[in-house]
C-alpha positions in Angstrom: -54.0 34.6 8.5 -52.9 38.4 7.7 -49.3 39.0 8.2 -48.5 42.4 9.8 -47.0 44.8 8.2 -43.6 46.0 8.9 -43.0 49.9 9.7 -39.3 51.5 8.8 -37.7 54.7 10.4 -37.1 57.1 7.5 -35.1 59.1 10.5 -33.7 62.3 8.6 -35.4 61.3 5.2 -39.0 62.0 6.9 -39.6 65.3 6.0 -38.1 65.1 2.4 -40.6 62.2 1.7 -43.6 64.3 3.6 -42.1 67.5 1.4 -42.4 65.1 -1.7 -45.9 64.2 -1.5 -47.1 67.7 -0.4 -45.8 68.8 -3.9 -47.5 65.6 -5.4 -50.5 66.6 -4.3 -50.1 69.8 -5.1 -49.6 69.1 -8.8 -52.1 66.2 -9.0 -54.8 68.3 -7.2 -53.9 72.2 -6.4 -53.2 73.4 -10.3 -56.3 71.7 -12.0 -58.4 73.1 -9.3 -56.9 76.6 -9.0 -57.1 76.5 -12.5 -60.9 76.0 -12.7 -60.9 78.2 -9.9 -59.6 81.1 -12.3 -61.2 80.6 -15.5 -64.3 80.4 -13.2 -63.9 84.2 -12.1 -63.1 85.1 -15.5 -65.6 86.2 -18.0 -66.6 84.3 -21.4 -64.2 87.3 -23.2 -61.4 86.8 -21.3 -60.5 83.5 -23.3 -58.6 83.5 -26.2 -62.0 82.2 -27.8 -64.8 84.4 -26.1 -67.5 82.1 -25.8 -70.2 82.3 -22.8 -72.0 79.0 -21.3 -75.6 78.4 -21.5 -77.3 77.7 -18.2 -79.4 75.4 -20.2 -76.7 73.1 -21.7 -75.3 73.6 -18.4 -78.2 71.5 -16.7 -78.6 68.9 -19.9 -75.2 67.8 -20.0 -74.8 67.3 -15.4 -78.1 65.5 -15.9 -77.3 63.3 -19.2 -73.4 62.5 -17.2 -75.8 61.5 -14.0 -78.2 59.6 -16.0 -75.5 57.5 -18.0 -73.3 56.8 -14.7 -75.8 55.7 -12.6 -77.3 53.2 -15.6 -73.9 52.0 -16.4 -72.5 51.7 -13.0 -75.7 49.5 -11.9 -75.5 47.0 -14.8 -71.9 46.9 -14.5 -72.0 46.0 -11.4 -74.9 43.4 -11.7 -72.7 42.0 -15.4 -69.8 41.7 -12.6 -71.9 39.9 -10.0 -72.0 36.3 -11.4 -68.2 36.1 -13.0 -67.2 37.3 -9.2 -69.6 34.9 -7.6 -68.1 32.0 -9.7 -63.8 33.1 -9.5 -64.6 33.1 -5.3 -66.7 30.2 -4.9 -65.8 27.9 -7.8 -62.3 28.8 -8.7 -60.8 26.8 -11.7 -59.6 27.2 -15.2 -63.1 28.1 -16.9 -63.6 30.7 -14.3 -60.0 32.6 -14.6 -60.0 32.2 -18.6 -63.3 34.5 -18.5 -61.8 36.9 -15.3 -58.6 37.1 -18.1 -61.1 37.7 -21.4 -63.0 40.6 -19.2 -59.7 41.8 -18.5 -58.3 42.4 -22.2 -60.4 45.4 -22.3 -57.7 47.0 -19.7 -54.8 46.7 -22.1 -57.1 47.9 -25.1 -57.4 51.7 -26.0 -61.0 53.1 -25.5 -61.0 54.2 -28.6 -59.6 50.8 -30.4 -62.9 49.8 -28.3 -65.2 52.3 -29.3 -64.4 51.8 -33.4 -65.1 48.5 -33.2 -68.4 49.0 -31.8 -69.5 51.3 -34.4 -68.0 49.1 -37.1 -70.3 46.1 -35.7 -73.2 48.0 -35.1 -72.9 49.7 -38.7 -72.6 46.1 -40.0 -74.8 44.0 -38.1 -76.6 46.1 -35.2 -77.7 49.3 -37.4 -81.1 49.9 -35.4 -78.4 50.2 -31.7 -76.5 52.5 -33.6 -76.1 55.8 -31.6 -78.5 54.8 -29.1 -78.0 54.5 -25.5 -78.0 51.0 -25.1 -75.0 50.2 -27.3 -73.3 53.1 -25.3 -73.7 51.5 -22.2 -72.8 48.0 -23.9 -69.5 50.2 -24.4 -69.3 51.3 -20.9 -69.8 47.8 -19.4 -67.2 46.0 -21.5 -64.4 48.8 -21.1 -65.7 48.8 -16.8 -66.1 45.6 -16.3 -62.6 44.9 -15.1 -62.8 47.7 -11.8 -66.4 46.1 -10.8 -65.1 42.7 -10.9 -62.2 43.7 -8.6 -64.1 45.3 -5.8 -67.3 42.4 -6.1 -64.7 39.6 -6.2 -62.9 40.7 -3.2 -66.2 41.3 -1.3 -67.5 37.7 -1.9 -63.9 36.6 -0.9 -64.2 38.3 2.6 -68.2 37.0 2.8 -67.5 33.2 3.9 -68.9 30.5 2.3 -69.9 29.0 5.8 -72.2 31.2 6.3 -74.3 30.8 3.0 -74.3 26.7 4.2 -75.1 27.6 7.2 -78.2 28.8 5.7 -78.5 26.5 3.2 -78.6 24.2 6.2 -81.5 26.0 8.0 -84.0 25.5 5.0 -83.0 29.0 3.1 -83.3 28.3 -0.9 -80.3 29.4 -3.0 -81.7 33.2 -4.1 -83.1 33.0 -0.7 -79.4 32.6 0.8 -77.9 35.2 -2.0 -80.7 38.3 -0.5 -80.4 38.0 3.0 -76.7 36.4 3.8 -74.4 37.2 0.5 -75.3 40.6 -0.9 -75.8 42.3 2.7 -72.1 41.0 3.5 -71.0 41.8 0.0 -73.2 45.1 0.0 -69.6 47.7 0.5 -68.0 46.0 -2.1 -70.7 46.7 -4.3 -71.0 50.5 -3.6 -67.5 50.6 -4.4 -67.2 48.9 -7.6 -70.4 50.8 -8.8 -68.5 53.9 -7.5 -65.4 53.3 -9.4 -67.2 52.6 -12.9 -69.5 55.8 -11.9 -66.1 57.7 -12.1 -64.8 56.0 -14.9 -68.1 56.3 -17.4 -68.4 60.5 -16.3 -65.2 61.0 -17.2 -65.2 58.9 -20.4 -64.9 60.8 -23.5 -63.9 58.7 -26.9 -66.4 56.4 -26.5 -68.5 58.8 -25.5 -68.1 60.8 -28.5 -68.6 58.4 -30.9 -71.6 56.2 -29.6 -73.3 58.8 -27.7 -77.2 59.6 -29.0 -77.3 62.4 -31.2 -78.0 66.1 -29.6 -76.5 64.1 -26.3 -73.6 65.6 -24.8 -72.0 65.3 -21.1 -70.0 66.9 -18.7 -67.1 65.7 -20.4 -67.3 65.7 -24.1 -68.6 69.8 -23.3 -65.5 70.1 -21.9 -63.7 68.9 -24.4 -66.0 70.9 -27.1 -64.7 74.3 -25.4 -60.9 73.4 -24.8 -60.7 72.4 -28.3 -62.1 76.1 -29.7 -59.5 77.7 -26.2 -62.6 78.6 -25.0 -61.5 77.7 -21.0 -63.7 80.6 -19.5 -66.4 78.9 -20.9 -65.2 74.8 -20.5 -64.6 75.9 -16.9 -68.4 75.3 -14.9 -68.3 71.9 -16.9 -65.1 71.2 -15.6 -66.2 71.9 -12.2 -69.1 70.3 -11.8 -67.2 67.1 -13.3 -64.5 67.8 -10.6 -67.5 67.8 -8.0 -69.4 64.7 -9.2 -65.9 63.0 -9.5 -64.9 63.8 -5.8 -68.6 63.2 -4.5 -68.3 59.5 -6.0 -64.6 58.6 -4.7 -65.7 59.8 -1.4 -68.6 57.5 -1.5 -65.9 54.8 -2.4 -63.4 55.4 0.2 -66.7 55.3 2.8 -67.4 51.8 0.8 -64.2 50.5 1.0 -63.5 51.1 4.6 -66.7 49.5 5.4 -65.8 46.0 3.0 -62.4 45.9 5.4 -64.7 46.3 8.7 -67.0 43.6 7.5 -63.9 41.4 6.5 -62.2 41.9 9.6 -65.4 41.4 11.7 -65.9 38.3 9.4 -62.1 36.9 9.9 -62.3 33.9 11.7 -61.3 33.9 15.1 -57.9 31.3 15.7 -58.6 28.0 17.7 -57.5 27.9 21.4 -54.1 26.0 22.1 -53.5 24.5 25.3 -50.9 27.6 26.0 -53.8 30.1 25.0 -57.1 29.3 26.4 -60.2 30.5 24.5 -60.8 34.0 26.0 -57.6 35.3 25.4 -56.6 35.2 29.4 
């Protein structure tokens, strides 16, 4: 049963505190942006390193950052799918010691991450090396830990009742998972796949060192130009990563209100007591 939450009168500190988080966001979300804004309206010579942007590189890289999102967001999502299954419906010491492995990659630098990955594949996965499967290997393992957040909490809110209730009506085990789990568990999906979608487009030292050869993204082109002081010309990567970044946390704030609908509509509903009869009158 939730406990409600408790609400507390600022009285004269309201508008300080409403004043503090207008300058937050201000900071957080005005200066980037009216940043990109300028360097936008500026030309390539403006910059202290005139440089102008290809409309061709331009295309590449938003379709290469699309291309390795959506392909790392789905299989992290589906690698998350099983561990999550297993911490909500068979809880025990086998379950959180693998929940607390995937997790190490949280405390652990990307780039601590990324070396080692090139050191194995050098060593002992040489064809993989610099190919896009070992780059989305990366991507899962550093991931892994937002997907299995959102999907665990999902299966945690889709009862277990209601898969033996269908277990119960002559519905096989994948048959269950299809049509009573994942619907339920559907929101919570969309949102962890949103939130490693973020993560992997904005990703850049793994990125730089296991990406393909000749492949380049949203982000490592931005960091290309910043690094020459190039900004005029960093500044349509930057926005188009600003756009896809937005895009995709919208998508998971739509997810995530939809996971607390379903969990609320899926709360059960508290047993009439002789003082409160079943309808609520």
């Amino acid at each position: 049963m939730r406990r409600a939450s408790e609400r507390h009168a600022l009285g004269r500190w309201r508008w300080p505190v409403a004043a503090g988080f207008v300058a937050l966001n201000a900071a957080t979300l005005g200066v980037p942006l009216a940043m990109i804004g300028y360097w936008l309206t500026q030309p390539g010579a403006a910059a202290i390193t005139p440089a102008e942007v290809s409309p061709e590189l331009l295309v590449s890289t938003t379709f290469a950052s699309l291309r390795l999102g959506l392909t790392a967001a789905c299989f992290t999502t589906l690698l998350a799918l099983p561990l999550a299954y297993l911490l909500a419906r068979y809880p025990g010491r086998a379950a959180t010691f693998l929940e607390r492995t995937a997790f190490i990659a949280q405390g652990v630098p990307s780039l601590v991450i990324a070396l080692a990955i090139v050191s194995l594949a050098v060593r002992a996965l040489e064809p993989l090396y610099q190919g896009t499967t070992l780059l989305i290997a990366a991507y899962a393992i550093l991931f892994l830990p937002l997907a299995l957040v959102s999907v665990r909490a999902a299966l945690m809110q889709a009862q277990q009742r209601l898969e033996e209730t269908a277990r119960a009506l002559g519905l096989g085990w994948f048959a269950t998972l299809r049509r009573v789990v994942l619907p339920l568990a559907g929101p919570g999906l969309g949102a962890a796949a949103s939130m490693v979608f973020i993560s992997v487009v904005t990703e850049l030292n793994a990125t730089l060192l296991l990406a393909p050869i000749g492949t380049h993204t949203l982000a490592t082109q931005v960091w290309t130009d910043t690094s020459t002081l190039a900004f005029a010309a960093a500044a349509p990567y930057a926005a188009l990563l600003t756009a896809l970044s937005l895009a995709a946390s919208g998508l998971l704030f739509a997810f995530a209100g939809r996971s607390a609908l379903a969990g609320h509509a899926a709360a059960p509903t508290p047993a009439a007591t002789p003082d409160m009869p079943a309808d609520g009158t």
